[in-house]
C-alpha positions in Angstrom: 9.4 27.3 17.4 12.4 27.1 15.3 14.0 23.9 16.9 10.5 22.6 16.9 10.5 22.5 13.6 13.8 21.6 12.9 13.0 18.3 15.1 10.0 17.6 12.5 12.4 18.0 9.7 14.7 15.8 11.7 12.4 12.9 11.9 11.0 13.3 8.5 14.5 12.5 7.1 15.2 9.7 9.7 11.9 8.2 8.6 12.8 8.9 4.7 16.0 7.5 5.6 14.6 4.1 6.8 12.2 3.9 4.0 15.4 4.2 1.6 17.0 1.4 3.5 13.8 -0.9 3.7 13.7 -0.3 -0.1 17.1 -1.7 -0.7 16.8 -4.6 1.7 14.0 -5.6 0.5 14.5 -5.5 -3.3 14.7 -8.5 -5.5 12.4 -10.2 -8.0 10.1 -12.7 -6.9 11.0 -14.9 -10.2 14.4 -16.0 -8.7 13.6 -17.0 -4.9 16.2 -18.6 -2.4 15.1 -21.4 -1.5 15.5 -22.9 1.9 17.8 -26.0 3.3 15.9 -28.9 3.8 17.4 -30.9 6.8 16.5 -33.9 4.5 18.9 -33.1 1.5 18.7 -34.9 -1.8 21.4 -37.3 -2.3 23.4 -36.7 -5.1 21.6 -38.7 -7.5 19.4 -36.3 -8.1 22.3 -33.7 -9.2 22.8 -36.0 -12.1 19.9 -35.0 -14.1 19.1 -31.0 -14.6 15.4 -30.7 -14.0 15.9 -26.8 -13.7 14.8 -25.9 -17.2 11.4 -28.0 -16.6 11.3 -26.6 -13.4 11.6 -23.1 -14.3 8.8 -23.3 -17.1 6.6 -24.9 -15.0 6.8 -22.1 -12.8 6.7 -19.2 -15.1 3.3 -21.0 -17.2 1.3 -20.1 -14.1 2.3 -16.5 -14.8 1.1 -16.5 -18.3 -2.3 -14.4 -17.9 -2.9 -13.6 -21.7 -3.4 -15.9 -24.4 -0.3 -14.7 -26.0 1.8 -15.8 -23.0 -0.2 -18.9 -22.3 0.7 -20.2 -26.0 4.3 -19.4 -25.5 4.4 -21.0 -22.0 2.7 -23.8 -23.6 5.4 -23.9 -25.9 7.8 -23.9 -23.2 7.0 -26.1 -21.4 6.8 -28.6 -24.2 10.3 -28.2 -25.2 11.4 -28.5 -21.7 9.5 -31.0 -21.2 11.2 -33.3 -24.1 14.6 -32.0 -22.4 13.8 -33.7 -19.5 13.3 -36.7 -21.1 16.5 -36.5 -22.9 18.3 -35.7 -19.5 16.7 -38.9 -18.4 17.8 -41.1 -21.0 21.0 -39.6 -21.0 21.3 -39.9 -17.0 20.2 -43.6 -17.3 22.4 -44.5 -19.5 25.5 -43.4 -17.8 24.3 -44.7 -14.7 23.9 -48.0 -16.3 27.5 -49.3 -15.5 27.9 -47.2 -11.9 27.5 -48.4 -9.0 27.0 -44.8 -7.2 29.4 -44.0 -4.4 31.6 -46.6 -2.2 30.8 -45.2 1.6 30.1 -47.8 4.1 26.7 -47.8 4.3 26.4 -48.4 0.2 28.8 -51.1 0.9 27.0 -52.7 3.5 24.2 -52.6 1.9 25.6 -54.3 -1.4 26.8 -57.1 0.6 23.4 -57.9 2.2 22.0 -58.2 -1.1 25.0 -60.1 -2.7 23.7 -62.4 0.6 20.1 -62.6 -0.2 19.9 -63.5 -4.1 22.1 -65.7 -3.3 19.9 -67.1 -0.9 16.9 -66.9 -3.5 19.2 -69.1 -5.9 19.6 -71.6 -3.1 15.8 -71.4 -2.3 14.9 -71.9 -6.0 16.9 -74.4 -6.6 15.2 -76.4 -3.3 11.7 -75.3 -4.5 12.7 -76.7 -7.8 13.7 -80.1 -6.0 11.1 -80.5 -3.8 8.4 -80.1 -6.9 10.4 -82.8 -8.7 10.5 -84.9 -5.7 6.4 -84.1 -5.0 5.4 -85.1 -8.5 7.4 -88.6 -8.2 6.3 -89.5 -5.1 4.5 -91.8 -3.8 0.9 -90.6 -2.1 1.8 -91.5 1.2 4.8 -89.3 1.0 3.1 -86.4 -1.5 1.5 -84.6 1.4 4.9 -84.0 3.4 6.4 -83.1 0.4 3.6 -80.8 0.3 3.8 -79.3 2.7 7.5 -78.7 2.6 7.2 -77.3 -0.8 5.0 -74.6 0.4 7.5 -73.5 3.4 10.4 -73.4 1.1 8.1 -71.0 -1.5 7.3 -68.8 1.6 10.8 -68.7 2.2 11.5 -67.8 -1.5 8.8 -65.3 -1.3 10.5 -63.6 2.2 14.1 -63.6 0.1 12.6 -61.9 -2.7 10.3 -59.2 -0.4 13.9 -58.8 1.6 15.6 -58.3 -1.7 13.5 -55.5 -2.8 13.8 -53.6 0.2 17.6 -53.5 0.4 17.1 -52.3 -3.4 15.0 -49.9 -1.4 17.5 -49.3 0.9 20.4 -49.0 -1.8 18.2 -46.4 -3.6 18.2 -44.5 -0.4 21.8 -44.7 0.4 22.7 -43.2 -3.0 24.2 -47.0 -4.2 22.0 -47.2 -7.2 21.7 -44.2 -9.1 20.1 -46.3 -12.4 17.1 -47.5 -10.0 16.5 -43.6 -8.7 16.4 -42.2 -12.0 14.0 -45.0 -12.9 12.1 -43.5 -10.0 12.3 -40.1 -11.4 11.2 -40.9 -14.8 8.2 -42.7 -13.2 7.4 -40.2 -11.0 7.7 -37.3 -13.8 5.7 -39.8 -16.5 3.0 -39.8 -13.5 2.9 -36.0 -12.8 2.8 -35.3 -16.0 -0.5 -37.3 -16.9 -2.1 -35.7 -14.1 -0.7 -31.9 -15.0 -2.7 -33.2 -18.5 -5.5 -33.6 -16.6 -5.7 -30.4 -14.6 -6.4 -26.6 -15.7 -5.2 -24.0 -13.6 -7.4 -21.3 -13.1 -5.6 -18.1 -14.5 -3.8 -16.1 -12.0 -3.5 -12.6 -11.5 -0.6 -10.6 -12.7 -0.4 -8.4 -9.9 2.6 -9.6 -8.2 2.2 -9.5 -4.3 2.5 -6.1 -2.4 1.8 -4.6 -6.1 2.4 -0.5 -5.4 -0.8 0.2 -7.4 -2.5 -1.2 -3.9 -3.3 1.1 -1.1 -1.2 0.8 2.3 -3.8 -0.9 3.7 -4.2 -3.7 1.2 -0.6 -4.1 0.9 -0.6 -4.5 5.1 -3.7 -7.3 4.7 -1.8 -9.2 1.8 1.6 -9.2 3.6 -0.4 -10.4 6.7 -2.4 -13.3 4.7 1.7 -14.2 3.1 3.0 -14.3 6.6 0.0 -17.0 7.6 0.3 -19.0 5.0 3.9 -19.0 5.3 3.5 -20.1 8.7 1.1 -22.9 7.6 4.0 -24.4 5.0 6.5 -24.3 7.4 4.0 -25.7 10.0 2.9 -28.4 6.7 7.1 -28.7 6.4 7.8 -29.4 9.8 4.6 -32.0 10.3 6.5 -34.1 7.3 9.6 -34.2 8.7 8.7 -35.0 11.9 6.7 -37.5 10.3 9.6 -38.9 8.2 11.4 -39.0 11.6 8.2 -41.1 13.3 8.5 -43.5 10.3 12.4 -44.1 10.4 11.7 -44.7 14.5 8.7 -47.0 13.3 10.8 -48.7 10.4 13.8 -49.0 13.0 11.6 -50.8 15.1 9.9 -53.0 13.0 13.3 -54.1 11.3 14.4 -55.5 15.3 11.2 -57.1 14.9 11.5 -58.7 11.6 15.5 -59.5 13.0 13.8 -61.7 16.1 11.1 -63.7 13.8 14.6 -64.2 11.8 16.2 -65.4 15.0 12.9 -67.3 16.1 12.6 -69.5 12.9 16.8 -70.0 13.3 15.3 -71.6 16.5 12.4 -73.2 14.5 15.1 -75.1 11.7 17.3 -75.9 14.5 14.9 -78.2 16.3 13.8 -79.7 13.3 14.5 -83.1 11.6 15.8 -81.8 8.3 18.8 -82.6 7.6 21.7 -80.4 8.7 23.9 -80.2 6.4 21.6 -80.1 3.5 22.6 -76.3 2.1 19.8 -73.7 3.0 19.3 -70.0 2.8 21.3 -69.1 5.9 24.3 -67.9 4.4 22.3 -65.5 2.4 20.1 -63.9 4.1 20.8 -65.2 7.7 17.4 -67.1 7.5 18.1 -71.1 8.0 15.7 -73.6 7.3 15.1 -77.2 8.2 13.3 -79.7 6.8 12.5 -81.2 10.3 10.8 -78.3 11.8 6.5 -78.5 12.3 5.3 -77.8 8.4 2.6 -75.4 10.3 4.6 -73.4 13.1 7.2 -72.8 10.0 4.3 -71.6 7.6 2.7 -69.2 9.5 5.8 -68.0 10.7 6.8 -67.3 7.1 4.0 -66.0 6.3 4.1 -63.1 9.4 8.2 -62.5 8.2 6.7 -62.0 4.9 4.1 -59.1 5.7 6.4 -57.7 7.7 8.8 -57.5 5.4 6.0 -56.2 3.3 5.2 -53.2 6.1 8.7 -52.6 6.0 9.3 -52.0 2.6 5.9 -49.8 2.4 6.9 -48.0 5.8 10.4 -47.4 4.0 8.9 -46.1 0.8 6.3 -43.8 2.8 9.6 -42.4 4.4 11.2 -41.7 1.2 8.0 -39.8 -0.2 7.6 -37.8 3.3 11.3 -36.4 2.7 10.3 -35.2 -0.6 6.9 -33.8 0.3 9.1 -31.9 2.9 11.7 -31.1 0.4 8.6 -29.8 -2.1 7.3 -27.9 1.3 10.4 -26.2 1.8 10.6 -25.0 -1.9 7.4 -23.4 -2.1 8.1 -21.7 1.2 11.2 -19.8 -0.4 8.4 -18.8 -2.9 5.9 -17.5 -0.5 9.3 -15.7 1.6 10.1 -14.4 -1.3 6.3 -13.0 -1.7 6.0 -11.9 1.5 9.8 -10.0 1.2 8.2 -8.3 -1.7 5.0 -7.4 0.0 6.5 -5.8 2.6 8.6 -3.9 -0.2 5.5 -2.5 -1.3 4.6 -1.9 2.0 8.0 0.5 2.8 7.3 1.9 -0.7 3.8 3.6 0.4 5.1 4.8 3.9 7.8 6.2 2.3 5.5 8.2 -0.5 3.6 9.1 2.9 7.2 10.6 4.6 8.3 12.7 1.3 4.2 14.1 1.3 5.1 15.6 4.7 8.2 16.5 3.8 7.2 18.5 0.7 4.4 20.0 2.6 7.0 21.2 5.1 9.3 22.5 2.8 6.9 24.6 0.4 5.4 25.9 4.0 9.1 27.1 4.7 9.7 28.4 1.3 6.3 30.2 1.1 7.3 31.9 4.9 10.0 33.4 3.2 8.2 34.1 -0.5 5.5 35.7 1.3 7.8 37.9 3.5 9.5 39.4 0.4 6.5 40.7 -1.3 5.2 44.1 -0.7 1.7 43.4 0.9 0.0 44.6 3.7 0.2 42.5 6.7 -3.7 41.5 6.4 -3.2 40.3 2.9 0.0 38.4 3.0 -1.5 36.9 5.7 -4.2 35.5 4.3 -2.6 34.6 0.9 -0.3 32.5 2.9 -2.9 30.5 4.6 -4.6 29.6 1.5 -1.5 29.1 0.3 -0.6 26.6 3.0 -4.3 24.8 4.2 -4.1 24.3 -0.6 -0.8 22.7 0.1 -2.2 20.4 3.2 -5.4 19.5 1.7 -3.9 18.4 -1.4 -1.3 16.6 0.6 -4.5 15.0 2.6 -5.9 13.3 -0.6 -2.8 11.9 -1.6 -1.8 10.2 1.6 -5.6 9.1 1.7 -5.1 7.8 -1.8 -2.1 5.7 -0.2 -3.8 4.5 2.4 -7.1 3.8 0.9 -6.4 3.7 -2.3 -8.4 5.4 -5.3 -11.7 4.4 -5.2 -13.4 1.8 -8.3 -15.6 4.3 -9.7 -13.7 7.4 -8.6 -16.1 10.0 -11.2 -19.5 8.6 -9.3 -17.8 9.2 -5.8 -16.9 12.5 -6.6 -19.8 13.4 -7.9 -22.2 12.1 -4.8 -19.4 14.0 -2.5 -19.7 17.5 -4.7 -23.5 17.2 -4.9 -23.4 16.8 -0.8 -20.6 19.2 -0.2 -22.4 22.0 -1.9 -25.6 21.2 -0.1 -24.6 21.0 3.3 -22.0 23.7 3.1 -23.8 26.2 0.6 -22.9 29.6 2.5 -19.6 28.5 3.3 -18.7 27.3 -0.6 -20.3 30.7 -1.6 -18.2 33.1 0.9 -14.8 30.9 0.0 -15.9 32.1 -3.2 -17.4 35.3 -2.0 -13.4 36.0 -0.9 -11.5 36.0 -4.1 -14.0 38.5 -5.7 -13.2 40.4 -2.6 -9.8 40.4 -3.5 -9.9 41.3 -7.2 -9.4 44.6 -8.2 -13.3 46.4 -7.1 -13.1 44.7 -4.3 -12.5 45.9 -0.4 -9.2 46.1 1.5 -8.5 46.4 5.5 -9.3 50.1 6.4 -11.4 50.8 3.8 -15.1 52.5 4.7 -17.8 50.3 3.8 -21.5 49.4 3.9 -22.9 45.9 4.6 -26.6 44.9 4.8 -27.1 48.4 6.3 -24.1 48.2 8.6 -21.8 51.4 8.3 -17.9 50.7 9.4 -13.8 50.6 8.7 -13.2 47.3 7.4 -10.5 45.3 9.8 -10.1 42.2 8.6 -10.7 39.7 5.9 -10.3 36.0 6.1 -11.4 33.1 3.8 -14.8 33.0 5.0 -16.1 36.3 6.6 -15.3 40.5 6.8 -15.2 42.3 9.9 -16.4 46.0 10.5 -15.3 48.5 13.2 -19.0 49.3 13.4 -19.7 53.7 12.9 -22.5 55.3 13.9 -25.9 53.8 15.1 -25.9 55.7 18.7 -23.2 57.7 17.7 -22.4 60.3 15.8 -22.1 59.3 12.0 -18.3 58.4 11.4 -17.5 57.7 14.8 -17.1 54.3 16.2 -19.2 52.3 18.0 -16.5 50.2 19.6 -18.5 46.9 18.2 -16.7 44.9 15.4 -19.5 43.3 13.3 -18.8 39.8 11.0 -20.4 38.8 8.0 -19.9 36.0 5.9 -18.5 36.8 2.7 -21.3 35.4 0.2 -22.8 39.3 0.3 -19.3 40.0 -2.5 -21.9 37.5 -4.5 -25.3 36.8 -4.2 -25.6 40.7 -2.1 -23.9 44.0 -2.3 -22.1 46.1 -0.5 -21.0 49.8 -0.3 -17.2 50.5 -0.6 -15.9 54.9 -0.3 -12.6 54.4 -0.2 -11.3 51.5 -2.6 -12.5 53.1 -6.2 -14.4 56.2 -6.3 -13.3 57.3 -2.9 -15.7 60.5 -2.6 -19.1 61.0 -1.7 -21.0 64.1 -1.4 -21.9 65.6 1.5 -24.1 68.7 2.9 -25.2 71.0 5.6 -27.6 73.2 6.4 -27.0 77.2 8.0 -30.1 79.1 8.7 -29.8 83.3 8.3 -32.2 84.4 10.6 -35.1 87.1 10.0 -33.8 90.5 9.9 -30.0 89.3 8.6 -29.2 90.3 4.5 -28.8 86.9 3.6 -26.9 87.9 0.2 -23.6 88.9 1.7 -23.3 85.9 3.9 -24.1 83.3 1.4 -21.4 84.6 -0.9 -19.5 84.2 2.4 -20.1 80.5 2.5 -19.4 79.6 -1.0 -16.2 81.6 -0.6 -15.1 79.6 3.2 -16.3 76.2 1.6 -14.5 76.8 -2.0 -11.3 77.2 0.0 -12.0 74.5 2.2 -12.6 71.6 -0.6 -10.6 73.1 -3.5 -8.2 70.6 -2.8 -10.3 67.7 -2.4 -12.1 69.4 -5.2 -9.6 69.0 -8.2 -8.5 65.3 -6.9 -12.0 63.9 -7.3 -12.4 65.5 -10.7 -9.8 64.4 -11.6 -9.9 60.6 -10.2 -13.6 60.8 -11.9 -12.0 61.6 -15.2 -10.3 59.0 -15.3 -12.7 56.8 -14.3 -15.3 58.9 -17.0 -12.8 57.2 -19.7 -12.1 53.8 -18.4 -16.3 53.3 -18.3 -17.6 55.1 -20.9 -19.7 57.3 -18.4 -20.4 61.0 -18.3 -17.9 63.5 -16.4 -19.1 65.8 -13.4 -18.1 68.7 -11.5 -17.1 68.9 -8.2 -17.8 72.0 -7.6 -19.2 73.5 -4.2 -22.9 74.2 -4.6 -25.2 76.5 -2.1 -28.6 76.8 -2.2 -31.1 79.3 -0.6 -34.6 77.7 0.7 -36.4 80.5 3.0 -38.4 79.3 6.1 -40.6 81.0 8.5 -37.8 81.3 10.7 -35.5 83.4 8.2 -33.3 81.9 5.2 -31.7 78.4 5.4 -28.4 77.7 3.3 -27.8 74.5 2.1 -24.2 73.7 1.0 -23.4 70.8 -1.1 -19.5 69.6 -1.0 -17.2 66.9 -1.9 -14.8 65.3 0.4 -13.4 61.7 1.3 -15.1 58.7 3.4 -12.5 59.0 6.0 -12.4 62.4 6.2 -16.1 63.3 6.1 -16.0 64.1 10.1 -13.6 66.4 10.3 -14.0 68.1 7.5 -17.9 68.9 8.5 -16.2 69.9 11.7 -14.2 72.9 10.2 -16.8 73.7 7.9 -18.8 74.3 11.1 -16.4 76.1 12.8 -16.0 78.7 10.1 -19.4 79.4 9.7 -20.4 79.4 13.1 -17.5 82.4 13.4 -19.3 84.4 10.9 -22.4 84.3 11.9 -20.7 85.4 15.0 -18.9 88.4 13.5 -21.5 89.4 11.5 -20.1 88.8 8.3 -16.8 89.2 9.0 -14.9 86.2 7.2 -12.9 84.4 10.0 -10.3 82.0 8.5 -11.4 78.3 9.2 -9.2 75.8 10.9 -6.0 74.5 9.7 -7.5 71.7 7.2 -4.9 68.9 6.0 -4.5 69.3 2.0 -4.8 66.2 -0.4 -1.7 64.4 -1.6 -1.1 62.0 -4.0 -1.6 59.4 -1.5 -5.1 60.2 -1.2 -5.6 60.2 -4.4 -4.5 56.5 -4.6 
């Protein structure tokens, strides 16, 4: 028993334990989350303007639940707002003479465009000529002049569509810093108008995994933080692999856009125009000539040009995939951080649950030992203890069904329905709980005392929250002997009943017998006879109960008595019977009728002759407790 529990004390501190170190792993404030790496990481660019401020307002406004807060987060936001516009100004401004970073790729870049508007000069300057050269022709010639003119505009067009997307691409490779922050202050200017636009509905300011929740709610929210956790990194993953499709897709469609490039190379080269008249080639690796079919060289244009169009698009969708991934990957350090603090509250409530049990097994231990030091009978110390301990476990039942559950909305209805219910269905058993405690008060019954119940005569042997059992006397047997049957009653008879009691206060009761003198016998001489034998056999028990009743004649305001023998005379047909009134205890009503018996029965036998009666055990002070 003892290493049994010493094992439950064992794995109530390893649990406690655990729930200590859950507590401290889990800690942290929701308000300052790690976010995750992107695999797409911002180029530095973006370091060069501090959007944390603005970012950090935004965020804490959707906490504002009171008009109070929502003012100042208004506020806020406002100023940090016109921050961020300073930051951009200040960023584009010292961006406006850098260049960004010389890596290879930025370099590369730079000389492909250094390429193309230089081969948009070129072009203009051949548009320019052939419109001269159109309006001062003759008519003959203005139609192939025409039509010339409109190939060398599609080529200008293709030159300036290539142009912007190595911008595109310089943006990208962290070469242009000025044009980014451009982008930023677009895309801010454009966020903002639609914030302006949009009311949040206010949010609740219970944080996730809240301890004011039950266990149970706390386990469902945690639960609902881990799906949608799984559905932003799910969201996260499906834009990245996205951006990934797109760069695969732009990749390809750049080979493609590289072959119609090569094809209309072929195109100029079987043409009439004029070799060494200077073209675009140089620039952008695109070389015209004025020889090549007006038509075939049109609509070849005009395919380079939407798919240089695509390209740019496709490049741009890339870009704002990355970021949607980026933003993704943000708000799934928020919801980590909400789930980490869910599960906080979570290890919070089990571990109220583990110091419940081990409170209730440590006031069961120190009650053992409380219990064992007082001076009790066994009976009662018993059953002190058991209330003691099934108080302790009931209370410790409502709070870890508080925990679980949590307390209910309209706890003062609930409890009300329940008590109405309760005390309904389990009347008798509310009534002898009840019934118990007036049994225990000071006029009430203890183990071994002598009792009457509904009519029941017996030696009380034990009493228990809810019932009193009798060592049944009498019935078939003699009166004061037992019957060998133990009878049970509830104990609502302490209350809405009564009961008997001889031995707990007041432990004396009267008690007669009857001799008869038969005809011819001087009855005077024998009845002073038996007043003498029964004075000396209840003098002792005689002064004790006057004495007991004294006190009690004071405490309640009642009349004394006398507890003196009394003998009485009645005469029959038969001779003279003697009726002898006596006091004596519950429990020692038998035997005391037995000696009295004895003695008289050896006088009548002697004929007068006063025979000392049996050996009779004289009061003490314990009796008279």
């Amino acid at each position: 028993m003892k290493a049994y529990r010493g094992l439950k004390l064992i794995v109530l501190l390893v649990l406690a334990a655990g729930g200590v170190v859950g507590l401290i792993l889990t800690r942290g404030s929701r308000n300052s989350p790690q976010l995750r790496n992107s695999p797409q990481g911002e180029r530095g660019v973006i370091q060069l303007v501090n959007q944390r401020p603005f970012e950090t307002a935004s965020r804490l406004s959707a906490l504002a639940t009171t008009p109070e807060e929502q003012h100042l987060a208004q506020e806020a936001f406002r100023l940090a707002d016109r921050e961020l516009d300073l930051e951009f100004a200040s960023a584009l401004h010292a961006t406006s003479q850098w260049s960004g970073p010389e890596t290879p790729e930025v370099r590369a870049v730079q000389e492909g465009i250094q390429r193309i508007e230089a081969g948009i000069q070129s072009q203009q300057q051949e548009v320019d000529q052939l419109t001269e050269a159109a309006k001062k022709a003759r008519a003959e010639r203005r139609d192939e002049l025409q039509q010339q003119l409109e190939v060398s505009q599609a080529e200008l067009n293709l030159y300036k569509e290539a142009l912007g997307d190595a911008k595109d691409d310089l943006i990208r490779a962290g070469g242009d810093p000025h044009s980014r922050i451009q982008q930023l202050v677009e895309n801010h200017e454009a966020a903002s108008h639609a914030a302006d636009s949009f009311k949040f509905p206010p949010l609740s300011s219970t944080e996730p995994g809240s301890s004011r929740g039950s266990l149970l709610a706390q386990w469902s929210e945690w639960n609902a933080i881990r799906e949608k956790e799984k559905e932003i990194l799910q969201a996260q993953r499906e834009a990245y692999q996205a951006a990934a499709e797109g760069a695969t897709a732009h990749d390809a469609l750049e080979r493609q856009v590289q072959g119609e490039q090569a094809q209309n190379k072929v195109l100029t080269a079987k043409g009439s125009r004029s070799a060494s008249r200077p073209g675009p080639a140089a620039a952008g690796g695109i070389e015209t000539s004025p020889e090549r079919t007006p038509a075939a060289s049109v609509s070849l244009l005009k395919r380079l040009s939407d798919d240089r169009k695509a390209l740019a698009i496709l490049g741009k969708s890339i870009q704002e995939l990355n970021e949607l991934g980026t933003v993704y990957s943000r708000w799934g350090g928020l919801v980590e951080m909400d789930a980490r603090h869910a599960l906080h509250g979570i290890i919070e409530s089990a571990l109220w649950i583990v110091m419940m049990l081990m409170l209730v097994f440590v006031i069961n231990r120190t009650g053992e030992h409380f219990f064992a030091r007082l001076a009790l009978e066994a009976k009662q110390r018993a059953t002190l203890q058991a209330v003691t301990r099934i108080s302790v476990q009931v209370l410790a039942v409502m709070v870890i069904l508080i925990v679980l559950f949590g307390p209910p909305n309209q706890l003062s209805t609930v409890l009300g329905l329940a008590g109405a219910g309760l005390t309904v269905v389990l009347k008798d058993f509310i009534v002898s709980f009840l019934g118990w405690f007036v049994l225990m008060g000071r006029q009430g019954i203890r183990v071994g005392d002598w009792v009457e119940i509904n009519g029941v005569h017996g030696e009380v042997i034990e009493i228990t929250l809810l019932r009193t059992v009798l060592l049944e006397t009498g019935n078939w047997t003699e009166a004061g002997q037992p019957t060998g049957r133990q009878v049970a009653f509830l104990n609502q008879y302490a209350i809405d009943g009564y009961y008997f009691n001889f031995t707990t206060s007041g432990q004396w009761l009267w008690d007669h017998l009857q001799v008869l003198i038969p005809v011819g016998e001087d009855p005077y001489p024998l009845v002073e006879k038996i007043r003498s034998i029964v004075d000396k056999e209840t003098e002792s028990n005689k002064h004790l109960a006057e004495r007991e009743w004294q006190r009690v004649s004071r405490h309640y305001g009642v009349r004394s008595f006398t507890a003196e023998p009394s003998v009485n005379v009645k005469p029959t047909d038969n001779g003279v019977v003697v009726i002898v009134r006596y006091i004596t205890r519950a429990d020692d009503r038998t035997e005391t009728r037995y000696r009295l018996n004895s003695a008289l029965v050896e006088l009548l036998h002697h004929r007068g002759e006063i025979i000392p009666p049996a050996e009779s055990v004289p009061a003490t002070a314990d009796s008279e407790k």
